[in-house]
PyMOL CGO cylinders between C-alpha atoms (Angstrom):
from pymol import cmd
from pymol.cgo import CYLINDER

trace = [
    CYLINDER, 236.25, 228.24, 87.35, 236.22, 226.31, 90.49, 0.3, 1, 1, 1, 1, 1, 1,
    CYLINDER, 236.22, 226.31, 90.49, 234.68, 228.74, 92.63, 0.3, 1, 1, 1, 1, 1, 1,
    CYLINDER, 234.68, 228.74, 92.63, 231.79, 228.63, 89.65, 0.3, 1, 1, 1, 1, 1, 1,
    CYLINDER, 231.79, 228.63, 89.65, 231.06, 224.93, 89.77, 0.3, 1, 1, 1, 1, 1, 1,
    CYLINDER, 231.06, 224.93, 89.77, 229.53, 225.01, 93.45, 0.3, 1, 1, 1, 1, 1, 1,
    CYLINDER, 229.53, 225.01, 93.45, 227.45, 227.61, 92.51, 0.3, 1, 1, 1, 1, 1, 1,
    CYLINDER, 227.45, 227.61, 92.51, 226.61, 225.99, 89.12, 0.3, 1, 1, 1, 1, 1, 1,
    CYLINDER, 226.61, 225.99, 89.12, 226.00, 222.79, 90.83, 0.3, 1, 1, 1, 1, 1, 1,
    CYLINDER, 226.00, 222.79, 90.83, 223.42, 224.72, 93.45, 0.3, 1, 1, 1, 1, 1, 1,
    CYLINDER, 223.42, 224.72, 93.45, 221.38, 226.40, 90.54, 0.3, 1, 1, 1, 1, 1, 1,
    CYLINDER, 221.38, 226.40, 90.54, 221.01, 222.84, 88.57, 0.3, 1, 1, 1, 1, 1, 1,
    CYLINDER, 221.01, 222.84, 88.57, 219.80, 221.70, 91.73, 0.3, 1, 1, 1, 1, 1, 1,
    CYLINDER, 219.80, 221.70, 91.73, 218.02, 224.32, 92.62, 0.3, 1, 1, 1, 1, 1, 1,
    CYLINDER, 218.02, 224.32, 92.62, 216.37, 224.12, 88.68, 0.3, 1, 1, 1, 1, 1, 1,
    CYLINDER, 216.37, 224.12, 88.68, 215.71, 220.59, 89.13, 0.3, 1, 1, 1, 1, 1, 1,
    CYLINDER, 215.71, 220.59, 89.13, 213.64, 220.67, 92.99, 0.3, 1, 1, 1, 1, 1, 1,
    CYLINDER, 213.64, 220.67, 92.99, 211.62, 223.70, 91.15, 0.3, 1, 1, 1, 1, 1, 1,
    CYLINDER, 211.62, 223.70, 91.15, 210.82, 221.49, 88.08, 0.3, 1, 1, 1, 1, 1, 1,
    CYLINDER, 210.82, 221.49, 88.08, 210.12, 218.26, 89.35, 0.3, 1, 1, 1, 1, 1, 1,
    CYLINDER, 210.12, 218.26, 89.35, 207.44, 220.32, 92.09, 0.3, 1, 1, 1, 1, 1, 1,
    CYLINDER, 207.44, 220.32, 92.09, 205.54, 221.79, 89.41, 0.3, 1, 1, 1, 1, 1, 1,
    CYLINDER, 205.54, 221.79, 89.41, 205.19, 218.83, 87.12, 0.3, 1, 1, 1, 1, 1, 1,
    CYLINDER, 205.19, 218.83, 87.12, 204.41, 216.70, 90.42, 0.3, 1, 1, 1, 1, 1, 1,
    CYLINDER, 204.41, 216.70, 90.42, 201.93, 219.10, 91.32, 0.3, 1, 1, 1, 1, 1, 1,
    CYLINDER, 201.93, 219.10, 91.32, 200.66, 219.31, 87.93, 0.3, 1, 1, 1, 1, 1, 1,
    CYLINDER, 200.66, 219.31, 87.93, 200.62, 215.18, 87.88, 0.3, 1, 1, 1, 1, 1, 1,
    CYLINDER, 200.62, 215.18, 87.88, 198.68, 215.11, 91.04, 0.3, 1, 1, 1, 1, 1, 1,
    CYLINDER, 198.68, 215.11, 91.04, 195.57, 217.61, 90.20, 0.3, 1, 1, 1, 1, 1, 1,
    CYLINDER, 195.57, 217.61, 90.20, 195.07, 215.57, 86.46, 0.3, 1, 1, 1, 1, 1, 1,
    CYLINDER, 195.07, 215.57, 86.46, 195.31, 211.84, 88.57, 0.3, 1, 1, 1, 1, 1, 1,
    CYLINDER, 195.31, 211.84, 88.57, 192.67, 213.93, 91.14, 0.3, 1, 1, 1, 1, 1, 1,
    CYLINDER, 192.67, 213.93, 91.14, 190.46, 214.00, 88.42, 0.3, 1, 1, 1, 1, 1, 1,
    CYLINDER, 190.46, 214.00, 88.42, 190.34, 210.57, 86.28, 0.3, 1, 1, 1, 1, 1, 1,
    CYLINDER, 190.34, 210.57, 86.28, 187.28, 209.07, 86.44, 0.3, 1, 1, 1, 1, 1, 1,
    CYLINDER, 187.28, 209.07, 86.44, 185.42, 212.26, 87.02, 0.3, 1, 1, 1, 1, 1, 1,
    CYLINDER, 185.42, 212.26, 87.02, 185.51, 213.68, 83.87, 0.3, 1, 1, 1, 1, 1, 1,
    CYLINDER, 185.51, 213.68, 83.87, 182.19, 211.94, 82.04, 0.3, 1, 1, 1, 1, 1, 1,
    CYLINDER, 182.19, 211.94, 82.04, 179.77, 212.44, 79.08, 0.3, 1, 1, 1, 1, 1, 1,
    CYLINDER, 179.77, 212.44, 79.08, 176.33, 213.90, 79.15, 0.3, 1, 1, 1, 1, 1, 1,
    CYLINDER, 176.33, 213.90, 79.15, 174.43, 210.87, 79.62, 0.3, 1, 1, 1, 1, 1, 1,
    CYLINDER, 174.43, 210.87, 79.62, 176.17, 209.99, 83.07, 0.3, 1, 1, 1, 1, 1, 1,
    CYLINDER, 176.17, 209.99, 83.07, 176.24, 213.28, 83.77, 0.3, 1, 1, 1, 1, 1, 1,
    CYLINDER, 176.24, 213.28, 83.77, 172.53, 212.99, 84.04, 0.3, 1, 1, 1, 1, 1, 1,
    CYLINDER, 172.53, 212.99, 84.04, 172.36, 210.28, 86.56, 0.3, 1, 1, 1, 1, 1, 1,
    CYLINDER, 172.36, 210.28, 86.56, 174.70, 212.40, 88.53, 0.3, 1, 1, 1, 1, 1, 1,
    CYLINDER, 174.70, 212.40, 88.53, 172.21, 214.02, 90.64, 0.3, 1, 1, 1, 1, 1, 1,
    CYLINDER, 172.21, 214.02, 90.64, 173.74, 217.26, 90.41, 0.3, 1, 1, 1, 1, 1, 1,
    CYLINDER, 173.74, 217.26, 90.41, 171.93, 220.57, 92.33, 0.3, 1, 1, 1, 1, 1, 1,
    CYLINDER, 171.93, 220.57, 92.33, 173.59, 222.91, 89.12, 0.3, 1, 1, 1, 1, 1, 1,
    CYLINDER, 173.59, 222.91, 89.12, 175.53, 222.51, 86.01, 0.3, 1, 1, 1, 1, 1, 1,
    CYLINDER, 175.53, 222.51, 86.01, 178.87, 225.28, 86.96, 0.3, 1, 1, 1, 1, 1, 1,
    CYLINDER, 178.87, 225.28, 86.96, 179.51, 226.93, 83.55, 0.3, 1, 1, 1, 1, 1, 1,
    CYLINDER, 179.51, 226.93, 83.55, 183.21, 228.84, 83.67, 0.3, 1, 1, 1, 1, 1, 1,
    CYLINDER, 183.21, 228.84, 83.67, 183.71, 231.97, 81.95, 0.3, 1, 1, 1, 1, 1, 1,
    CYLINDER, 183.71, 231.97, 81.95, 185.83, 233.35, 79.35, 0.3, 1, 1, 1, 1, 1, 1,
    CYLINDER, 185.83, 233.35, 79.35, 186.45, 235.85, 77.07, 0.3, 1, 1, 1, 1, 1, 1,
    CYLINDER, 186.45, 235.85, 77.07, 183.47, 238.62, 75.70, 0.3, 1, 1, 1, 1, 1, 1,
    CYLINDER, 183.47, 238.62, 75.70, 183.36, 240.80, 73.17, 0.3, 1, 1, 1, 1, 1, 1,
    CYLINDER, 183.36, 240.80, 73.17, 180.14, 243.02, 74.43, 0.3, 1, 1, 1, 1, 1, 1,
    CYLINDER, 180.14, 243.02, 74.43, 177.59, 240.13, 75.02, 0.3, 1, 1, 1, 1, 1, 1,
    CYLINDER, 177.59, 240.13, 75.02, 179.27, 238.55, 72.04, 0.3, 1, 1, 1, 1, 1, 1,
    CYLINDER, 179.27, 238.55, 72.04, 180.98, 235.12, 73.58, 0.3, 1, 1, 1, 1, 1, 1,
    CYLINDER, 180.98, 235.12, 73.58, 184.35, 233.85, 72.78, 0.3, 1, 1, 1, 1, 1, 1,
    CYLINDER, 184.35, 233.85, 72.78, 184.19, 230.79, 70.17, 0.3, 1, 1, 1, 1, 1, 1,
    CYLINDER, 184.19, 230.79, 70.17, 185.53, 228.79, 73.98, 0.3, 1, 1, 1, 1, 1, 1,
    CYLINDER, 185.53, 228.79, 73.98, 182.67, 230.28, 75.71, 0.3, 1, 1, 1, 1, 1, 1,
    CYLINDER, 182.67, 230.28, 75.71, 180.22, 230.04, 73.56, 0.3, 1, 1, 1, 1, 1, 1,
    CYLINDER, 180.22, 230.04, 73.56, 181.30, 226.04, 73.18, 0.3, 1, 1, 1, 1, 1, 1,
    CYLINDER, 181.30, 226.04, 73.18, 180.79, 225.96, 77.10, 0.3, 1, 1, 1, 1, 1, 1,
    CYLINDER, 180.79, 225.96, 77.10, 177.40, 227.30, 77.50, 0.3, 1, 1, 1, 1, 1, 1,
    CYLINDER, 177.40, 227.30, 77.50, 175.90, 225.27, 74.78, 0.3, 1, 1, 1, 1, 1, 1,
    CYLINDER, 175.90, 225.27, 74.78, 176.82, 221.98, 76.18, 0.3, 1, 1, 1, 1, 1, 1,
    CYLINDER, 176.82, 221.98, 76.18, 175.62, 223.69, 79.27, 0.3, 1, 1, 1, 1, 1, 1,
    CYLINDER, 175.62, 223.69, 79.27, 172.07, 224.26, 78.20, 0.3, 1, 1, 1, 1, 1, 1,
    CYLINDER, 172.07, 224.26, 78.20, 172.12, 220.58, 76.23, 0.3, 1, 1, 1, 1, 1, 1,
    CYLINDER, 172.12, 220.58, 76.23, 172.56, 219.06, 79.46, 0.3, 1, 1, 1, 1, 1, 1,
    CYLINDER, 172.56, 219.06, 79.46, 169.90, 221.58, 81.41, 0.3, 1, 1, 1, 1, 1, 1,
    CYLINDER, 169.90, 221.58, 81.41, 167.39, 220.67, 78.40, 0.3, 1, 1, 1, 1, 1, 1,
    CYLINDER, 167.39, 220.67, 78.40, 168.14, 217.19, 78.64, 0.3, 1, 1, 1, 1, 1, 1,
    CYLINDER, 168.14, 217.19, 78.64, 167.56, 216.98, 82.84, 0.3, 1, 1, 1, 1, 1, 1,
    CYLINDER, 167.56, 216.98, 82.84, 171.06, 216.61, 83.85, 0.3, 1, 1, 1, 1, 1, 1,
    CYLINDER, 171.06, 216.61, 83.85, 170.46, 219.52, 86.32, 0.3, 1, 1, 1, 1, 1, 1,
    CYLINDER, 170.46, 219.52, 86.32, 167.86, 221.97, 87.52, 0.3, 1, 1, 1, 1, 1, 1,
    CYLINDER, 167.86, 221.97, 87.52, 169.73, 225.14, 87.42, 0.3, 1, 1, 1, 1, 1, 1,
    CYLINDER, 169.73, 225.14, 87.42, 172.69, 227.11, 85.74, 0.3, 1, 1, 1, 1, 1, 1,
    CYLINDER, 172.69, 227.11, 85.74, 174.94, 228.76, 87.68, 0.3, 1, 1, 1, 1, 1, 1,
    CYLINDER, 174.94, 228.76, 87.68, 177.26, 231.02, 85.37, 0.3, 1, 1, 1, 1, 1, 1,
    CYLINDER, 177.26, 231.02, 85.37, 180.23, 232.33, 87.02, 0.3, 1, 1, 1, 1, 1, 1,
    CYLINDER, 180.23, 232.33, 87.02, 182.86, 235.12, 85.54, 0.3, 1, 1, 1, 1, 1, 1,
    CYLINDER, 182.86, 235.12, 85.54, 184.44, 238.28, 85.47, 0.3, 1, 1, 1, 1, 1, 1,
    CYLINDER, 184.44, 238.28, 85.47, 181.84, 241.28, 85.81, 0.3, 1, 1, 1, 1, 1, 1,
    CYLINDER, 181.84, 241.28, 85.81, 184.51, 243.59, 87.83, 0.3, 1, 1, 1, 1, 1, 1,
    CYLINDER, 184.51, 243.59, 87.83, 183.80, 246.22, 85.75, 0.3, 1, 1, 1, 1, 1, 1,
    CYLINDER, 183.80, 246.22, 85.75, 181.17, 248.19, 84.21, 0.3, 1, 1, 1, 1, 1, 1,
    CYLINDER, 181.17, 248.19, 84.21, 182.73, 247.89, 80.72, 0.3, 1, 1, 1, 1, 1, 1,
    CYLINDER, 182.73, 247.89, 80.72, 183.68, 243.96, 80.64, 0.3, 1, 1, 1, 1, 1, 1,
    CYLINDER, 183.68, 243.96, 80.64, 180.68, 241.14, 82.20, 0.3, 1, 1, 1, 1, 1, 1,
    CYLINDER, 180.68, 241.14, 82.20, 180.85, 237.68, 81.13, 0.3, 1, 1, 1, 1, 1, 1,
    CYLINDER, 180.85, 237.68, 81.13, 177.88, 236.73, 83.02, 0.3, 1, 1, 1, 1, 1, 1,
    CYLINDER, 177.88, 236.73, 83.02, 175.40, 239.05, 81.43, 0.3, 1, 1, 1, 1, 1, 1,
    CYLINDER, 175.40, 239.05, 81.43, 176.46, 238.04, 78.10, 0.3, 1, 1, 1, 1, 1, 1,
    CYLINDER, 176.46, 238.04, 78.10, 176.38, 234.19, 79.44, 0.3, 1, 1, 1, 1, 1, 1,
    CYLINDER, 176.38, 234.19, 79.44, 172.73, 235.40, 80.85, 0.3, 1, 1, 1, 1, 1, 1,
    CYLINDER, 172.73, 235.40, 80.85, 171.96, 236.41, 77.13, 0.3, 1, 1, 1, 1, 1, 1,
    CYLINDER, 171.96, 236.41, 77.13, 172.86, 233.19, 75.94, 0.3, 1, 1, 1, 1, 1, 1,
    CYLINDER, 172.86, 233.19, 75.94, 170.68, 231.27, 78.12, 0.3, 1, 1, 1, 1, 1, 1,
    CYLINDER, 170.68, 231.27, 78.12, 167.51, 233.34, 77.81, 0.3, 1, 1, 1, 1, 1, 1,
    CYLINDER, 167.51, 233.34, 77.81, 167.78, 232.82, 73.65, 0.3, 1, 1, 1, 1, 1, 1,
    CYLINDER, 167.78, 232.82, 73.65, 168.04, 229.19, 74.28, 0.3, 1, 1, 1, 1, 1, 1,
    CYLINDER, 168.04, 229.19, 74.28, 164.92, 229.68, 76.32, 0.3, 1, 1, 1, 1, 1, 1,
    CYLINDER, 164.92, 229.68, 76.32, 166.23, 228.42, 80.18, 0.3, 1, 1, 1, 1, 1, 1,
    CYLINDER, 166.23, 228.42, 80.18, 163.69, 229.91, 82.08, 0.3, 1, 1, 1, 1, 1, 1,
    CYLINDER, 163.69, 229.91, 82.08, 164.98, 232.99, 84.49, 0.3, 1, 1, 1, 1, 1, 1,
    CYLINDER, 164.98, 232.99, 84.49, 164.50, 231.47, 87.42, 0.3, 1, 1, 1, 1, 1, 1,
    CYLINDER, 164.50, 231.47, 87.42, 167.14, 228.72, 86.92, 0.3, 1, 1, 1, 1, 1, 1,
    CYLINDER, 167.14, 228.72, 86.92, 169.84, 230.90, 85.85, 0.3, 1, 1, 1, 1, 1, 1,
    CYLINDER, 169.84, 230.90, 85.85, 172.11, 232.12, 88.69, 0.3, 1, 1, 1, 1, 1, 1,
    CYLINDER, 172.11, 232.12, 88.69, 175.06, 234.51, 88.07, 0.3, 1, 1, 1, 1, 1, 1,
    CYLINDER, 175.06, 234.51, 88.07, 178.29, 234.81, 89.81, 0.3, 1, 1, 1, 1, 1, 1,
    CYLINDER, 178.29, 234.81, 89.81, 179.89, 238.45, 88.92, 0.3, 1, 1, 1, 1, 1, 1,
    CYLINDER, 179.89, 238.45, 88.92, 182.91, 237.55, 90.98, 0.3, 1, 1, 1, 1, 1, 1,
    CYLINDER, 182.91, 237.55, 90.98, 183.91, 234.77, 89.25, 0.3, 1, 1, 1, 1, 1, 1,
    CYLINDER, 183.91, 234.77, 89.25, 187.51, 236.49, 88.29, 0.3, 1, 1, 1, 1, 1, 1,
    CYLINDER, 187.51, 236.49, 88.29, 189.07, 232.96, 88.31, 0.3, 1, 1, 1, 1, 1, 1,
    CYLINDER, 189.07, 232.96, 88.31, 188.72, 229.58, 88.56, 0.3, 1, 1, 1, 1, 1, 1,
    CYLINDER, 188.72, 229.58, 88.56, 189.59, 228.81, 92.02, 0.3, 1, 1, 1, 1, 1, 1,
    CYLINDER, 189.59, 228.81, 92.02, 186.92, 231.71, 92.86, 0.3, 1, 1, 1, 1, 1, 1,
    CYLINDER, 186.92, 231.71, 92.86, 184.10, 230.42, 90.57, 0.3, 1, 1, 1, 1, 1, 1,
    CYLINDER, 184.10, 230.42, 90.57, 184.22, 227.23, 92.82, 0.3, 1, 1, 1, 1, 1, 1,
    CYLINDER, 184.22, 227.23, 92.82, 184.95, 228.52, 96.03, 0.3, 1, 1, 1, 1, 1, 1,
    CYLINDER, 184.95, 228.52, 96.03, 182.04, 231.11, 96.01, 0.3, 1, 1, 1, 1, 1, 1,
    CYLINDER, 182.04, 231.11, 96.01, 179.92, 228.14, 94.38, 0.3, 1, 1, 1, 1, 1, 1,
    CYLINDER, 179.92, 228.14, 94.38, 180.43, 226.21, 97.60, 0.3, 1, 1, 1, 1, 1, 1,
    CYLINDER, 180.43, 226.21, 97.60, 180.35, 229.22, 99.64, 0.3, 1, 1, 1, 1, 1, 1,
    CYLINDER, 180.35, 229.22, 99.64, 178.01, 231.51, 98.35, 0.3, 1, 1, 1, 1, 1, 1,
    CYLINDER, 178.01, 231.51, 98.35, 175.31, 229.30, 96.33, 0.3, 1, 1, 1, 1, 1, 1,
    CYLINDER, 175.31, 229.30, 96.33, 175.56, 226.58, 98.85, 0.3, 1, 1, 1, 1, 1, 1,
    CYLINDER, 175.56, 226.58, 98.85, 176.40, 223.61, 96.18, 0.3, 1, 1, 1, 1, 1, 1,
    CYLINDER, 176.40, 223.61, 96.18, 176.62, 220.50, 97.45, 0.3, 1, 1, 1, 1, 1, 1,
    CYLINDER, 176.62, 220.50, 97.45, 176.80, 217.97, 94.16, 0.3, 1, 1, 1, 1, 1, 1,
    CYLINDER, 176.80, 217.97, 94.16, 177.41, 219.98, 90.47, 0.3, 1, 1, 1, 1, 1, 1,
    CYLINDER, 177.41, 219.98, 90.47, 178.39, 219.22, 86.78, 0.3, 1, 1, 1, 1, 1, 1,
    CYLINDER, 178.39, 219.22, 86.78, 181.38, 221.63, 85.94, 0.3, 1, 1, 1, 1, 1, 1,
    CYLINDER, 181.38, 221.63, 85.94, 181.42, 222.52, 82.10, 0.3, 1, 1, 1, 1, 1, 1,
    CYLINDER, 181.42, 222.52, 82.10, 184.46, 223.16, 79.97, 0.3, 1, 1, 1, 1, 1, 1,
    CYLINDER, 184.46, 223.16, 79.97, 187.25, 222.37, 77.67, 0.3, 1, 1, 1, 1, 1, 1,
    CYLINDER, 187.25, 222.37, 77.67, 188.78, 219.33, 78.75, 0.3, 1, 1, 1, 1, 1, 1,
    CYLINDER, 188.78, 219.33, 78.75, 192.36, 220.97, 79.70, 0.3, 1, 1, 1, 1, 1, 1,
    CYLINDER, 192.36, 220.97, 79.70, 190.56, 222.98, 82.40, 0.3, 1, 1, 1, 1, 1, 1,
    CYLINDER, 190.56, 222.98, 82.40, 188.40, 220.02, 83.85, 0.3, 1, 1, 1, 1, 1, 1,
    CYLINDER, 188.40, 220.02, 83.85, 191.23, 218.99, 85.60, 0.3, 1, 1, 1, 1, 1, 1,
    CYLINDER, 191.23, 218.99, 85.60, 192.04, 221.63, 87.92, 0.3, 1, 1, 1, 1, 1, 1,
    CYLINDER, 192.04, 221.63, 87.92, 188.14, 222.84, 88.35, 0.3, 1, 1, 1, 1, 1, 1,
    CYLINDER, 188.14, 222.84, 88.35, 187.32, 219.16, 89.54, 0.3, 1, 1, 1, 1, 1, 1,
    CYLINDER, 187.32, 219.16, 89.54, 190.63, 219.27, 91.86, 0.3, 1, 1, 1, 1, 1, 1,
    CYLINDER, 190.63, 219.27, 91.86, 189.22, 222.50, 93.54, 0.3, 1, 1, 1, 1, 1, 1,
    CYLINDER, 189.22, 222.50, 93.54, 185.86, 221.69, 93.55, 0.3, 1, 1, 1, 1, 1, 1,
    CYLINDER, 185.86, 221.69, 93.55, 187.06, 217.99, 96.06, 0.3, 1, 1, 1, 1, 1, 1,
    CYLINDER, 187.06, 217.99, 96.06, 189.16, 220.25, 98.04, 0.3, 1, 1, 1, 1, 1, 1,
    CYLINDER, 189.16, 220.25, 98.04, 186.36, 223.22, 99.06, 0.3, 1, 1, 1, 1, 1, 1,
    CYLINDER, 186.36, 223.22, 99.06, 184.00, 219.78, 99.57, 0.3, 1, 1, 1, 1, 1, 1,
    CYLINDER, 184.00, 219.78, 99.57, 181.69, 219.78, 95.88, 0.3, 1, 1, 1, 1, 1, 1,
    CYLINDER, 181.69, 219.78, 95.88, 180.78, 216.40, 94.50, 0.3, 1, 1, 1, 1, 1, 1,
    CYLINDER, 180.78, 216.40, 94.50, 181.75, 217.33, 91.21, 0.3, 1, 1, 1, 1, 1, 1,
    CYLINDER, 181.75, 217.33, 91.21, 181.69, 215.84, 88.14, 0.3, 1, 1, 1, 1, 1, 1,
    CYLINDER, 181.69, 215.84, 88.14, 182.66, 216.85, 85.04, 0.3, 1, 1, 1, 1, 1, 1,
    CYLINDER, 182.66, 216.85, 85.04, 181.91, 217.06, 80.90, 0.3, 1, 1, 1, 1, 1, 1,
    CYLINDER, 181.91, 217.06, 80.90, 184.15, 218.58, 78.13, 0.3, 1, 1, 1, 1, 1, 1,
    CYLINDER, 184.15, 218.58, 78.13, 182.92, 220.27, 75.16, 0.3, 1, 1, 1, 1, 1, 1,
    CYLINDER, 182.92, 220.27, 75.16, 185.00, 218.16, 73.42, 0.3, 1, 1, 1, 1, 1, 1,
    CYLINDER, 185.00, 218.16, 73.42, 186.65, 220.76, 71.26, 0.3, 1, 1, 1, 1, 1, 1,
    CYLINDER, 186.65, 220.76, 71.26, 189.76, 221.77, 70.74, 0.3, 1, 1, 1, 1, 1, 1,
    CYLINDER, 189.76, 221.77, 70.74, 190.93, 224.95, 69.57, 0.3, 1, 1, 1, 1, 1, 1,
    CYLINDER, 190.93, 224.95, 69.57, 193.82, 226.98, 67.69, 0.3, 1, 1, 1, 1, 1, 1,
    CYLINDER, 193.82, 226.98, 67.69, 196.67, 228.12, 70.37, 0.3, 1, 1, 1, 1, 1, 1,
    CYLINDER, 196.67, 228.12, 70.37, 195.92, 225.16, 72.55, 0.3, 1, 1, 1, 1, 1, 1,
    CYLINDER, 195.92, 225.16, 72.55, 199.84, 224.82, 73.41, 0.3, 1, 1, 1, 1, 1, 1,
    CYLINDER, 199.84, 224.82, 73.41, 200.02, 227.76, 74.88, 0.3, 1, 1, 1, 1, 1, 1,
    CYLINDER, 200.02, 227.76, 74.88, 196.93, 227.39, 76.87, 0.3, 1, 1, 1, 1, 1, 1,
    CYLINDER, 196.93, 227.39, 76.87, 198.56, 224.15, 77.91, 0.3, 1, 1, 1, 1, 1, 1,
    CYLINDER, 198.56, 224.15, 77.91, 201.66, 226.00, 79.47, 0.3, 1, 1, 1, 1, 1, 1,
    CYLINDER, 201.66, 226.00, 79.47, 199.62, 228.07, 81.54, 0.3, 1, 1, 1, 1, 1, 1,
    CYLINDER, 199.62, 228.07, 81.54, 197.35, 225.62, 83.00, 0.3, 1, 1, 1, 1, 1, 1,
    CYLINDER, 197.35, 225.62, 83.00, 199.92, 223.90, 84.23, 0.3, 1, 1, 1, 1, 1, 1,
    CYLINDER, 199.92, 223.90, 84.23, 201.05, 226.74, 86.42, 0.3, 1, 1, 1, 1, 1, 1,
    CYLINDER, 201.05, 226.74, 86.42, 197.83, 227.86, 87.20, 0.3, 1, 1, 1, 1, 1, 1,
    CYLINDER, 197.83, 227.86, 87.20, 197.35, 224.14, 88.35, 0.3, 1, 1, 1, 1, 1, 1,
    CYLINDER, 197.35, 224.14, 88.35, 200.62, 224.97, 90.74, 0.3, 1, 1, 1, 1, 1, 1,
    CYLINDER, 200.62, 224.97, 90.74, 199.03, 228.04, 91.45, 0.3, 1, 1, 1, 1, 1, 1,
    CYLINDER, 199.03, 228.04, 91.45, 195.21, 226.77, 93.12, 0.3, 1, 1, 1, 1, 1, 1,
    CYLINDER, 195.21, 226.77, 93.12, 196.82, 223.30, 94.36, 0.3, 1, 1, 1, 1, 1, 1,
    CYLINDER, 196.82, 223.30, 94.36, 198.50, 225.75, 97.02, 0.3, 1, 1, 1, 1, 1, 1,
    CYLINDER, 198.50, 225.75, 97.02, 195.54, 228.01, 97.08, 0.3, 1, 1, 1, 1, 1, 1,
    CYLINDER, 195.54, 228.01, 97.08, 193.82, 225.01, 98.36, 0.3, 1, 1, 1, 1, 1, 1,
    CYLINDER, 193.82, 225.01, 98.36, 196.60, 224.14, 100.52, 0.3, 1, 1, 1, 1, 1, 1,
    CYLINDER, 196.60, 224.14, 100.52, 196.40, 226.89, 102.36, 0.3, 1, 1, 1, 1, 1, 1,
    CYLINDER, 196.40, 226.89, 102.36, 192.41, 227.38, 102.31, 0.3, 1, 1, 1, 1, 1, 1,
    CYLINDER, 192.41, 227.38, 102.31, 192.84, 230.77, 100.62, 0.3, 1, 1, 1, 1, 1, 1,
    CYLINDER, 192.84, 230.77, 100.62, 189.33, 232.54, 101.02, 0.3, 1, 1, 1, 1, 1, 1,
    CYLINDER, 189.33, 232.54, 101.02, 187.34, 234.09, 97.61, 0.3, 1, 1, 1, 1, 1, 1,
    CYLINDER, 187.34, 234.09, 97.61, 188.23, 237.60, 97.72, 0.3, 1, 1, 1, 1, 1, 1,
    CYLINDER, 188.23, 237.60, 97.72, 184.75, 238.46, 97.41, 0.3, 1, 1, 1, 1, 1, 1,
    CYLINDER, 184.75, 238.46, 97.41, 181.73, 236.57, 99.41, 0.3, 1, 1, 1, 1, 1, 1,
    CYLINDER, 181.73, 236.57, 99.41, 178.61, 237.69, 100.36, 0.3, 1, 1, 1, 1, 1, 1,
    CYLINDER, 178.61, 237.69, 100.36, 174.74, 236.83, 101.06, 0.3, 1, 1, 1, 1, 1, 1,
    CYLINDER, 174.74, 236.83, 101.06, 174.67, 233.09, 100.76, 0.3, 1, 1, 1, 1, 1, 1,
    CYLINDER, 174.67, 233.09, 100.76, 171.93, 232.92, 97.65, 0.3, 1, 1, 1, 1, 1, 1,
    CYLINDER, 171.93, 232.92, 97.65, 170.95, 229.05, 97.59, 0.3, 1, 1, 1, 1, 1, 1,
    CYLINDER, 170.95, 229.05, 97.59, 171.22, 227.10, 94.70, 0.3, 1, 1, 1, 1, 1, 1,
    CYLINDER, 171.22, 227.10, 94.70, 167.82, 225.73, 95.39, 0.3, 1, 1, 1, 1, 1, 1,
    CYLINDER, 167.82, 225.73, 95.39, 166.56, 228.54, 95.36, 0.3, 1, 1, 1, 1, 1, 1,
    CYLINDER, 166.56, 228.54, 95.36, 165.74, 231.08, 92.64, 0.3, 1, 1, 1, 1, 1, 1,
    CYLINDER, 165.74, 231.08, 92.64, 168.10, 233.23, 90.35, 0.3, 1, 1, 1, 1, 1, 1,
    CYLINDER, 168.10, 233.23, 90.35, 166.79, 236.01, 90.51, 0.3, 1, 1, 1, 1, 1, 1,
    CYLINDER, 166.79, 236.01, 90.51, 168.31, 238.02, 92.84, 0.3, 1, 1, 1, 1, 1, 1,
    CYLINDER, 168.31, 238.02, 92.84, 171.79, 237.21, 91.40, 0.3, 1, 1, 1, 1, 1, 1,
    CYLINDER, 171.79, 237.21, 91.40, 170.53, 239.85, 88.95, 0.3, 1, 1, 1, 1, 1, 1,
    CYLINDER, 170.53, 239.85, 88.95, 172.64, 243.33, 88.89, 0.3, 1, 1, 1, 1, 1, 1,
    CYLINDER, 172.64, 243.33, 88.89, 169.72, 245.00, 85.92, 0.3, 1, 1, 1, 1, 1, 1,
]
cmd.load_cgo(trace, "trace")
């Protein structure tokens, strides 16, 4: 037993240096973010060049009940002046699963005209969406949209590859929230070193201005 309690001693240790850097970590990408994190009539005086709208989950071009939540407060705040254009980023890495079309089928039924809807296909994750926004759209100043829990971490990114960002929750919350909860806050962990470190999108490209027209983000 006494040859154990060193070793026990070096695990709790160990446990505790782990723990306390992921829920500092975690602590310092929510503080990033207070006071950034506004409603749609701020939002409007922002001055944004787009309004960023994450993806999420598809069915076909049927959107998740999350998604769906994102892009219309998206197109509320397009209709209302907030920003000029729409730039919906997500995963389109294969034939059989694209978020942005179905996004892209949203916005057309709401009537956004074609011109001001630019998609991102490689948009696999957060920390891309924003990077290639910066990158490959050329965004200077932009609204982010989505559920509040992921605000925080989008906005963190979004100072750290040099957007103005500001941001507006749907303000809904839905069933399995929790569990979305434990994730975040190591996928917080996760893009605070990705930033650290300056990791590049895995995917660039033709820069395609945000100022421009959306129309050539079109894959059919």
């Amino acid at each position: 037993m006494k040859k154990l309690k060193p070793i026990v001693s070096i695990l709790l240790l160990a446990a505790l240096i782990v723990s306390t850097a992921v829920f500092g970590v975690d602590h310092a990408v929510v503080a990033s973010a207070r006071g950034r994190i506004t409603d749609a009539d701020r939002a409007g005086s922002f001055g944004a060049d787009c309004i960023l709208v994450l993806g999420c989950r598809v069915e076909g071009e049927r959107l998740s009940l999350m998604l769906s939540d994102r892009m219309e407060t998206a197109v509320r705040l397009y209709r209302a002046g907030a920003a000029p254009k729409l730039l919906l980023s997500g995963d389109h890495g294969r034939v059989d699963y694209d978020e942005v079309n179905a996004m892209l089928a949203y916005a057309r039924e709401a009537g956004v005209p074609e011109e001001d809807v630019f998609l991102d296909h490689a948009g696999f994750c957060t920390y891309d969406s924003i990077y290639r926004a910066k990158h490959v759209f050329a965004v200077e100043r932009m609204i982010v949209v989505t559920q509040e829990y992921h605000l925080y971490r989008a906005l963190y990114i979004a100072g750290q590859v040099g957007i103005e960002a500001v941001g507006v929750s749907t303000g809904h919350v839905f069933s399995g929230q929790r569990s979305r909860d434990v994730r975040e806050l190591f996928a917080r962990d996760k893009d605070f070193f990705a930033c650290l470190f300056r990791v590049r999108s895995r995917y660039l490209g033709d820069v395609i201005p945000i100022g421009g027209s959306g129309l050539p983000t079109r894959d059919r």
